[in-house]
DRENMI-452634 format. One line per 8 residues: number of its first residue (from 1); their letters; for each residue z, x, y of C-alpha. Coordinates in pm, 1 decimal, padded with zeros to 6 digits. Layout:
# residues N
NUM	A	Z:X:Y ~ ...
# end
This chain:
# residues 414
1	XXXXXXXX	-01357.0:01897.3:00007.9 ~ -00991.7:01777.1:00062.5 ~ -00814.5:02007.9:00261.0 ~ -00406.8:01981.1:00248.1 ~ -00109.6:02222.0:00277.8 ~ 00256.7:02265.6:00265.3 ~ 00479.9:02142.6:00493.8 ~ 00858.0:02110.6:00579.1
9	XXXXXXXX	00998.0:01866.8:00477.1 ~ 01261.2:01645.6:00666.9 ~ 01449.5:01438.9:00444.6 ~ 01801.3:01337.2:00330.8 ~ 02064.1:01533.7:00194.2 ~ 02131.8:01441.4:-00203.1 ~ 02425.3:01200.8:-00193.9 ~ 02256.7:01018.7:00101.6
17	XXXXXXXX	01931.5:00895.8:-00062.2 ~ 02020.8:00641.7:-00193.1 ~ 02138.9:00510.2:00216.8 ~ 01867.0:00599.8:00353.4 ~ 01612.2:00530.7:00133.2 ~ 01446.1:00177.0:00214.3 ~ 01097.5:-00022.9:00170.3 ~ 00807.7:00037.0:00372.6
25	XXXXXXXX	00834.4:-00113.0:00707.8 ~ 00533.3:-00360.7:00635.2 ~ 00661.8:-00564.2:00342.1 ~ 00956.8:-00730.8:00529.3 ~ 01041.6:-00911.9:00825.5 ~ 01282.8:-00809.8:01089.3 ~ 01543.0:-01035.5:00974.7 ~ 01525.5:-00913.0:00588.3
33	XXXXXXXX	01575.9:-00594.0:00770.5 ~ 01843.5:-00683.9:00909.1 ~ 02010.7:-00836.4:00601.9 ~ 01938.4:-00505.1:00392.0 ~ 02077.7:-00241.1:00687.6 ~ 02363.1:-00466.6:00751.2 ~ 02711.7:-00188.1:00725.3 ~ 02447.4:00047.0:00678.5
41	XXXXXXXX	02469.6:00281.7:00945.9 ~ 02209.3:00529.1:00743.4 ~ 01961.1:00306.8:00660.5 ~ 01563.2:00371.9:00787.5 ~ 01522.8:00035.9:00870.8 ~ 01693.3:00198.0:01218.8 ~ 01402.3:00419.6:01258.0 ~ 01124.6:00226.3:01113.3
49	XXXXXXXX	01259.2:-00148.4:01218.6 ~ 01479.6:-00078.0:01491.7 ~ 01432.6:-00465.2:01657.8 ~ 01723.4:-00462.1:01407.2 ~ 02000.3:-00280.2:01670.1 ~ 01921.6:-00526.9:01911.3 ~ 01965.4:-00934.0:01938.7 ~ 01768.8:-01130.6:01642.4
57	XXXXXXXX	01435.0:-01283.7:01776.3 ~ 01395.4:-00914.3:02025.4 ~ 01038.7:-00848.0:01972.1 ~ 00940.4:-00566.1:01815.0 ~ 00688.2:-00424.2:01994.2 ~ 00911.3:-00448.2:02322.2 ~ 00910.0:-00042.1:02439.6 ~ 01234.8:-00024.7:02438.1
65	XXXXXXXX	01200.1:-00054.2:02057.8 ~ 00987.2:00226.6:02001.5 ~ 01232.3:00388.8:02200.0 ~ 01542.2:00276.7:02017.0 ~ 01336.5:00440.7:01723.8 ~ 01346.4:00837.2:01829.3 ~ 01706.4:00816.4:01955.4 ~ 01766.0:00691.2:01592.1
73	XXXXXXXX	01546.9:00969.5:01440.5 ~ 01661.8:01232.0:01654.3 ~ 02049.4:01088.4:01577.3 ~ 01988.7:01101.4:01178.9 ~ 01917.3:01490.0:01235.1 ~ 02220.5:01545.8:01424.3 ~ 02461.5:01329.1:01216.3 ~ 02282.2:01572.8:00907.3
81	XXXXXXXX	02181.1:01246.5:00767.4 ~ 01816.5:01383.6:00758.4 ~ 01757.5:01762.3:00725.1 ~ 01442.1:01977.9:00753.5 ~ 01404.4:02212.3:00471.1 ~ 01348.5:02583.5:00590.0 ~ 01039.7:02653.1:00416.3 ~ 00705.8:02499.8:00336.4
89	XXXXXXXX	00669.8:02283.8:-00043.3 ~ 00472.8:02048.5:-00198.0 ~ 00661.5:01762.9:-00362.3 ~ 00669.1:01560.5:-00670.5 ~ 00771.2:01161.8:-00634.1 ~ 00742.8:00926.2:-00940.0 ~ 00809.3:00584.1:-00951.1 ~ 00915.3:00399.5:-01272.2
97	XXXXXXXX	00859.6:00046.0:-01264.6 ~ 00904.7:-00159.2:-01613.8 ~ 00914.9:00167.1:-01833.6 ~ 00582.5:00316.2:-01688.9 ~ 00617.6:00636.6:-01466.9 ~ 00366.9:00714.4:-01219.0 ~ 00390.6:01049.6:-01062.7 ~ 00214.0:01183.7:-00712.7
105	XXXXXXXX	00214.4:01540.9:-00561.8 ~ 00327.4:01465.1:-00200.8 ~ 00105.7:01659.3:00030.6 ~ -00001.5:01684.7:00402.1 ~ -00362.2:01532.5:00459.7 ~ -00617.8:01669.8:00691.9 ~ -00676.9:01435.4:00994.6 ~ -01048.5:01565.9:01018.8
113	XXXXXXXX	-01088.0:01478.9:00621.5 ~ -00985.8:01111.7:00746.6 ~ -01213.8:01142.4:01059.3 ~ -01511.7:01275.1:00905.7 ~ -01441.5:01025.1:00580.2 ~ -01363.1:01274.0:00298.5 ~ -01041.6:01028.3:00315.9 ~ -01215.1:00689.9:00237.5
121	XXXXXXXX	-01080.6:00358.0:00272.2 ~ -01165.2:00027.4:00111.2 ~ -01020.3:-00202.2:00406.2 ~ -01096.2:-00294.1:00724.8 ~ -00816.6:-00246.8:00966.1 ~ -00676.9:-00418.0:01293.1 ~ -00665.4:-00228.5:01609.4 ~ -00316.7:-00426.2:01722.1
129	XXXXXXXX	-00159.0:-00310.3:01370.4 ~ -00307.8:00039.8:01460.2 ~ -00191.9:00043.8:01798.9 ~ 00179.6:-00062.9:01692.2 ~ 00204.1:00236.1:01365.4 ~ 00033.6:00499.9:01654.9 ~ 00306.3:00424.1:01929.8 ~ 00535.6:00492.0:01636.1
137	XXXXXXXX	00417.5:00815.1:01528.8 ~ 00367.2:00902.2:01903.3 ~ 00723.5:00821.3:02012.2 ~ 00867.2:01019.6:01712.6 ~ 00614.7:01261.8:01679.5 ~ 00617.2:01241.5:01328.1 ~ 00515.1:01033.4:00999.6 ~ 00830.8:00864.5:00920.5
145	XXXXXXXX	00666.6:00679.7:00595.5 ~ 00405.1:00812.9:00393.9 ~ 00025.2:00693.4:00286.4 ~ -00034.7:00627.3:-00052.5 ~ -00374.8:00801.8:-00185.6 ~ -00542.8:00829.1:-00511.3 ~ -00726.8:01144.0:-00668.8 ~ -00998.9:01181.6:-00954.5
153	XXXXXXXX	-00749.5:01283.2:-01265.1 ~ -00753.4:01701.2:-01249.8 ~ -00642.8:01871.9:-01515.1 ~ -00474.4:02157.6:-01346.9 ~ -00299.3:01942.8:-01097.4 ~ -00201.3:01727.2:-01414.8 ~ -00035.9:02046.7:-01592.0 ~ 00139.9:02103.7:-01259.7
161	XXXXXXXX	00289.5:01776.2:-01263.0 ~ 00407.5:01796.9:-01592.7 ~ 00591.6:02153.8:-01559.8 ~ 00776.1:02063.9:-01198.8 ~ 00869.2:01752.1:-01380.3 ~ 01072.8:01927.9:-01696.2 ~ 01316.9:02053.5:-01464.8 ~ 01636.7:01860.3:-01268.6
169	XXXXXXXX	01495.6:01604.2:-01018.7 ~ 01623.9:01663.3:-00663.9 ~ 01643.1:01269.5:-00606.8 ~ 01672.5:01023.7:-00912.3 ~ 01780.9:00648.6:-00840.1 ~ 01694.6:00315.1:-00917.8 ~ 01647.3:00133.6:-00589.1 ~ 01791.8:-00233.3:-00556.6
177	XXXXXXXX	01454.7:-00416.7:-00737.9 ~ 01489.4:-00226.9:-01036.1 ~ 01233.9:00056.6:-00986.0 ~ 01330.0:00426.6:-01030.4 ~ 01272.5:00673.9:-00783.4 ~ 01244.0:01055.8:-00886.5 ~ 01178.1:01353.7:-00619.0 ~ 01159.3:01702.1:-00736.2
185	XXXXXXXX	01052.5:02035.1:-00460.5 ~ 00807.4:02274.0:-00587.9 ~ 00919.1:02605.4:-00481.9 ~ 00724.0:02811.7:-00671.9 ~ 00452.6:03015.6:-00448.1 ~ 00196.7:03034.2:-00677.0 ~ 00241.0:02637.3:-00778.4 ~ 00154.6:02632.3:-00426.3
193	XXXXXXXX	-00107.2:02813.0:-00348.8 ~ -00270.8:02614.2:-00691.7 ~ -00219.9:02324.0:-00524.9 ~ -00415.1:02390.0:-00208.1 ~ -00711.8:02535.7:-00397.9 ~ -00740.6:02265.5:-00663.7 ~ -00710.6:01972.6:-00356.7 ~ -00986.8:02192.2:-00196.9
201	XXXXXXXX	-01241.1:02115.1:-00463.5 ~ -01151.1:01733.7:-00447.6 ~ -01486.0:01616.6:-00250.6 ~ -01259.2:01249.0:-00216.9 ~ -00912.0:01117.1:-00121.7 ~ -00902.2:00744.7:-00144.4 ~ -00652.7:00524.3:00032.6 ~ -00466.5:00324.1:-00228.7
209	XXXXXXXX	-00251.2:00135.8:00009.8 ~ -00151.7:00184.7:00358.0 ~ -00493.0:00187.7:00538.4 ~ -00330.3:00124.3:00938.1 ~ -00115.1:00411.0:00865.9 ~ -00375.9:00651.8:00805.7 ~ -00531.1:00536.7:01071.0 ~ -00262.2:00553.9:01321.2
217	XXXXXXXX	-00120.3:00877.0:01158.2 ~ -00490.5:01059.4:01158.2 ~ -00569.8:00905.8:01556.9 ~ -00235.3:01037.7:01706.6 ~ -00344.6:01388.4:01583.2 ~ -00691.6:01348.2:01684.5 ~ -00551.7:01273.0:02047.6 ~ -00344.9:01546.9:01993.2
225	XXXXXXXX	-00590.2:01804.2:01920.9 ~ -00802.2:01622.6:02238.8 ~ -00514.2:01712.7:02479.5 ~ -00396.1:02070.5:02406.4 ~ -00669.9:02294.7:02559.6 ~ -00534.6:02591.7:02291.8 ~ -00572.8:02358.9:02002.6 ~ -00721.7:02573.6:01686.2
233	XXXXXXXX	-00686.9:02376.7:01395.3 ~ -00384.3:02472.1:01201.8 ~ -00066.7:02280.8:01414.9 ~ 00086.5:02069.8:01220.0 ~ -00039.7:01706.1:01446.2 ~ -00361.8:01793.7:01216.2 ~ -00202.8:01709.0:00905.4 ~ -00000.4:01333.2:00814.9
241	XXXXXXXX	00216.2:01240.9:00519.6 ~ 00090.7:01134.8:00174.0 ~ 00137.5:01078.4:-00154.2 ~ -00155.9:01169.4:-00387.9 ~ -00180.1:01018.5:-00737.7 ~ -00412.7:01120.0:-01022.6 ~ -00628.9:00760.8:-01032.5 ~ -00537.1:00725.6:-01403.2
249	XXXXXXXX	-00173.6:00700.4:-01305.2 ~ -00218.6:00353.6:-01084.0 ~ -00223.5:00061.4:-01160.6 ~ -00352.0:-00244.1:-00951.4 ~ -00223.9:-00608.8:-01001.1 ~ -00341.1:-00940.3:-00894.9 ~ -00337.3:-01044.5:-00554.4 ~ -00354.6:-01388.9:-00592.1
257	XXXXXXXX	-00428.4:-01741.7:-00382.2 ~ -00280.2:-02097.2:-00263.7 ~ -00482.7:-02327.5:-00067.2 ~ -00311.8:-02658.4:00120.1 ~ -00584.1:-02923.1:00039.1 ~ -00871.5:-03016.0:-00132.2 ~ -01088.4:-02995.4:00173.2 ~ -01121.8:-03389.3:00136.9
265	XXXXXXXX	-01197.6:-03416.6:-00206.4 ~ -00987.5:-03606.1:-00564.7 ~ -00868.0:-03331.3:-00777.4 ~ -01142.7:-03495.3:-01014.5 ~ -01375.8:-03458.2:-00757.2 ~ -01265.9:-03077.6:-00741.1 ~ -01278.3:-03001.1:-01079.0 ~ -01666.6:-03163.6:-01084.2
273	XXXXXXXX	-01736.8:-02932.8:-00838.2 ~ -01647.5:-02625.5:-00955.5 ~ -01788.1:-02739.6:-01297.7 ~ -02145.1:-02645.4:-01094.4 ~ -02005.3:-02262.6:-01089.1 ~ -01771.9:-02214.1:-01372.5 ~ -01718.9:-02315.7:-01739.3 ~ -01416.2:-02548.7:-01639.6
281	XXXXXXXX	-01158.7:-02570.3:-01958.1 ~ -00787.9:-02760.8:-01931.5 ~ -00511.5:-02518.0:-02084.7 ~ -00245.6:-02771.5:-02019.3 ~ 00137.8:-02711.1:-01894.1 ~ 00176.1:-02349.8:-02014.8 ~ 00131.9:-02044.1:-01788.4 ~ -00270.0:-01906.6:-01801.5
289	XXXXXXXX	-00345.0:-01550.2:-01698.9 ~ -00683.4:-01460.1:-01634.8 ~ -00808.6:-01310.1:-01955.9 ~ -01109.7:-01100.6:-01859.4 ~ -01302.2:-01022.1:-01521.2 ~ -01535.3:-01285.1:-01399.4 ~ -01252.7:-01553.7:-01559.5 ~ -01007.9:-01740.5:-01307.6
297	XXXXXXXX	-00660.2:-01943.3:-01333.4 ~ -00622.1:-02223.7:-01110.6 ~ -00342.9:-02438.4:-01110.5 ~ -00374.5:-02793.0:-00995.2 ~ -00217.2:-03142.3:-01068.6 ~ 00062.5:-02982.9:-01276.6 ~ -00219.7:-02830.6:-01508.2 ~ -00380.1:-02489.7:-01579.5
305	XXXXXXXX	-00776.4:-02446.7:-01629.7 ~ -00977.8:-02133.3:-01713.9 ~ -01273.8:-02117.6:-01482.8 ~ -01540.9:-01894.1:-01615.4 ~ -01799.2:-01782.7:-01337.9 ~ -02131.2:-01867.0:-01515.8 ~ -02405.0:-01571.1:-01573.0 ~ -02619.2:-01556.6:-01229.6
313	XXXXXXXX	-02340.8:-01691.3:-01023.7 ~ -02259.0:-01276.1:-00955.2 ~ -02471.8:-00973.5:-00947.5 ~ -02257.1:-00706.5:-01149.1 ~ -02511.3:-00384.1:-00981.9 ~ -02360.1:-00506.4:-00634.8 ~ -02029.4:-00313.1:-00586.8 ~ -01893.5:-00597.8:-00386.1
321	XXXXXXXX	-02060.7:-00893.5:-00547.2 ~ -01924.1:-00819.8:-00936.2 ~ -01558.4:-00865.0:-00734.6 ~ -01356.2:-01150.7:-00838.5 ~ -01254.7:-01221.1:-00551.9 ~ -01550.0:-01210.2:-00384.4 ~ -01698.4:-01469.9:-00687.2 ~ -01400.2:-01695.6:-00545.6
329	XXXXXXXX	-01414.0:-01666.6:-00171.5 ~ -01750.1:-01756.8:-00179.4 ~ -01802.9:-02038.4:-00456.7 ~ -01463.1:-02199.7:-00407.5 ~ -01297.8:-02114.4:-00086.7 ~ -01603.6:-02130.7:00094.2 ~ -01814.1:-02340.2:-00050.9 ~ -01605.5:-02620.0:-00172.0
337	XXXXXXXX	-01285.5:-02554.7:00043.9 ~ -01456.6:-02489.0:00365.6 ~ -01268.5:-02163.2:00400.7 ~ -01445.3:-01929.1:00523.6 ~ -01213.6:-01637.3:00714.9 ~ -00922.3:-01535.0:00460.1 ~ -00780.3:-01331.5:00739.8 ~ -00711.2:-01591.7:00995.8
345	XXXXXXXX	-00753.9:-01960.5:00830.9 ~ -00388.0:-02116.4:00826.0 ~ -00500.5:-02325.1:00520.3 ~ -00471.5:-02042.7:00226.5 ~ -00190.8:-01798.4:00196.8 ~ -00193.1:-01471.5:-00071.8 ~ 00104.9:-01401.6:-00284.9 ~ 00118.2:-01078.4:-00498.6
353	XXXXXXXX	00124.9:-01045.8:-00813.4 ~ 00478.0:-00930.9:-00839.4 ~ 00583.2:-01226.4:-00788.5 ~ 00432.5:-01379.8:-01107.2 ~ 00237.9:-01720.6:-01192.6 ~ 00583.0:-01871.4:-01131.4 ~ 00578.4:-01834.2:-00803.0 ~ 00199.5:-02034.5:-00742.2
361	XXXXXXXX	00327.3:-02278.0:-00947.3 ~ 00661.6:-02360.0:-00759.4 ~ 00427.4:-02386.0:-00435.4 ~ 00200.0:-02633.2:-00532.7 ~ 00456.6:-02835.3:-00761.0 ~ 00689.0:-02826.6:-00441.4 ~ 00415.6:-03007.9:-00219.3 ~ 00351.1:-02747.6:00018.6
369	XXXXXXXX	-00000.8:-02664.8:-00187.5 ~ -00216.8:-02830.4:-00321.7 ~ -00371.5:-02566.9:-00587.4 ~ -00339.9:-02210.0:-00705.2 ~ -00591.2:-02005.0:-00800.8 ~ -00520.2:-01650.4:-01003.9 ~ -00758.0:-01332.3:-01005.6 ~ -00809.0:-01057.6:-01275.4
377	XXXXXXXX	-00667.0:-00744.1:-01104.5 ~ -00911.7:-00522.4:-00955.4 ~ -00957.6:-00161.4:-01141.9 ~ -00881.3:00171.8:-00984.5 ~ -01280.5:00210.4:-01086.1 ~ -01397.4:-00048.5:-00927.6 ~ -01167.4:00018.4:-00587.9 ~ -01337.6:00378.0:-00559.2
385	XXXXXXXX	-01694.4:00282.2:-00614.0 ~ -01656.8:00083.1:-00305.3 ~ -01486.7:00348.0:-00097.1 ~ -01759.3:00586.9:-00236.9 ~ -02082.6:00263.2:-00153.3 ~ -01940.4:00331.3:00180.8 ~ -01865.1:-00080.2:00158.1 ~ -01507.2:-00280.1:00217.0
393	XXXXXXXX	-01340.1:-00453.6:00007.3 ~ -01282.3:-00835.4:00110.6 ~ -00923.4:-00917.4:00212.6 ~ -00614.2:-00962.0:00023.2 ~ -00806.7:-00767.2:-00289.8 ~ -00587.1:-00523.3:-00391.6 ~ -00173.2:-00490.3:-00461.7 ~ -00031.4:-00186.8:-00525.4
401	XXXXXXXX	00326.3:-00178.8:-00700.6 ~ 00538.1:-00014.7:-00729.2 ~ 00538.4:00058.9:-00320.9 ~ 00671.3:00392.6:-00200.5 ~ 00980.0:00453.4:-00099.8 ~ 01057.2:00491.0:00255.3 ~ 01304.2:00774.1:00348.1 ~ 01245.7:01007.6:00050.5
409	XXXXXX	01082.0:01278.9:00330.4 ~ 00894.6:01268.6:00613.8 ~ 00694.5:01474.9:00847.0 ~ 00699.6:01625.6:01219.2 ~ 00401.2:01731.3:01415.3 ~ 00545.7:01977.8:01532.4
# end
């Protein structure tokens, strides 16, 4: 049963949101950073990239980074750029991203829940990401950004949403890429109390995106609780930041593929192959999309083709094996392409989504790839059947959009 509370918020004062606001930490570099902070004295990217107050090429895990971060935190509070509300709240933050609003009750999770894996995950994760997010949290003995979790659609939780969101949004902005970000505070006790009691007859959280967060976030309490000898359970280090979303709100788009070389072989020779696998069929200069699961885009030569994995290339009972992307790593990457490690082979590289079929296009037409291959989006379904299997997800399966904004609130430990 998910167990979650209340929590002061720390966050920025109305006109100021729209400063501090920023993306998450993990979907830029430190010189993008840079660019985006740059006369912006109020901008996160201090707290949660601050390599960016000190000469480009500093690296980022140098200490003196981490501890460039707190004196920034602790200089936002002073400066009233980031203020601590006075009592406890849940929160309501929607995202609008090409007309469609998706709308999450911002909560604080249990660390045991992650521990004991009432919290699931669908990733593996890497201890020196981990290790870099937990020396964060340590330094500043908060959760600057928050986790981004899913729920089973609730009905009462759902009617919750929908009354908070009637009235006057505390934040509401559209953020430099066109989304809209809306933040409302639930102040109403017994909104609150509902809240707690409906999230406690939740069996599952799932983690949607954000997976070394949670993990950092839910360690640094656990080493918390480890090392104070009065610990009881309530302090706040047992709880980190989230944002919870009714599954039926999210949506999950195509994380997609571009591979150097043909491992050796003609594009003729290629296309043969994967004729073994797939129903192989040329769709000519105009954009493909993958029309259905099981069916793949690949771009090659200056041409599309629909590949069609053939009945008893994939077992649809096995959680894993019915995965796209599994169908691909394994009958084209691997055995064709000779890749076999998506997380570490310098020969394929993953581009979202977002960034449309453009995008795999322009990298093979420009020389730098060879071919492009595009996956059917994974389902929110599909995503927590795994978590529930107990099994992970292979990499690069899953992208979330719109991300959350960083900035909006965040939470001490303390």
């Amino acid at each position: 049963m998910a167990k979650v509370k209340p929590f002061r918020g720390v966050r920025p004062p109305r006109d100021l949101v729209t400063q501090v606001a920023s993306r998450p930490y993990d979907v830029l570099n430190s010189e993008e950073a840079r660019t985006e902070a740059e006369g912006n004295p109020r901008s996160l990217y201090h707290i949660i990239k601050p390599e960016i107050d000190f000469e480009p090429g500093t690296d980022e895990h140098d200490p003196k980074v981490y501890g460039k971060a707190v004196e920034n935190f602790n200089a936002f509070q002073q400066n009233g750029w980031l203020v601590q509300d006075d009592a406890e709240h849940y929160y309501i933050y929607a995202q609008t991203m090409n007309g469609r609003t998706q709308y999450g009750i911002v909560i604080a999770a249990n660390v045991a829940d992650y521990m004991e894996g009432r919290i699931k995950k669908h990733e593996l994760t890497r201890r020196d990401k981990e290790e870099d997010r937990m020396k964060h949290v340590r330094i500043n003995n908060a959760n600057i950004e928050p986790v981004f979790f899913a729920f089973p659609d609730n009905e009462v939780l759902q009617r919750i949403i929908d009354e908070v969101t009637k009235g006057e949004p505390e934040y509401d902005f559209t953020a430099p890429d066109g989304f809209g970000h809306h933040f409302w505070v639930i102040n109403s006790p017994e909104m609150i109390d509902t809240i707690t009691k409906e999230f406690a007859d939740i069996p599952y959280l799932y983690i949607a995106d954000g997976h070394h967060r949670s993990a950092a976030a839910a360690l640094v309490g656990h080493e918390k609780a480890q090392a104070n000898p009065e610990h009881k359970g309530d302090e706040e280090y047992n709880y980190f930041l989230a944002v919870a979303f009714p599954a039926s709100h999210l949506n999950i788009i195509d994380y997609n593929r571009v591979v150097r070389d043909l491992n050796g072989l003609t594009p003729e020779e290629f296309l043969a192959r994967l004729a073994e696998n797939f129903t192989v069929e040329a769709k000519g200069t105009e954009e493909y999309r993958p029309a259905s699961l099981h069916n793949f885009s690949l771009y090659l030569g200056g041409q599309w083709y629909s590949l069609t994995a053939k009945p008893g290339t994939y077992d649809d009972n096995d959680p894993i094996g019915i995965l796209d992307v599994t169908i691909s790593s394994d009958l084209i990457l691997r055995d064709i392409l000779g890749i076999t490690d998506l997380r570490s082979d310098k020969r394929i590289d993953f581009v979202g989504g977002i960034r449309g079929l453009g995008e795999l296009k322009r990298r093979v037409d420009s020389g730098e790839m060879a071919m492009a291959l595009a996956l059917y989006p994974v389902s929110m379904k599909q995503l927590m059947d795994i978590a529930d299997s107990g099994n992970i997800m292979p990499p690069k399966t899953t992208w979330f959009e719109p991300k959350l904004r960083s900035g909006l609130i965040i939470h001490k430990l303390d």
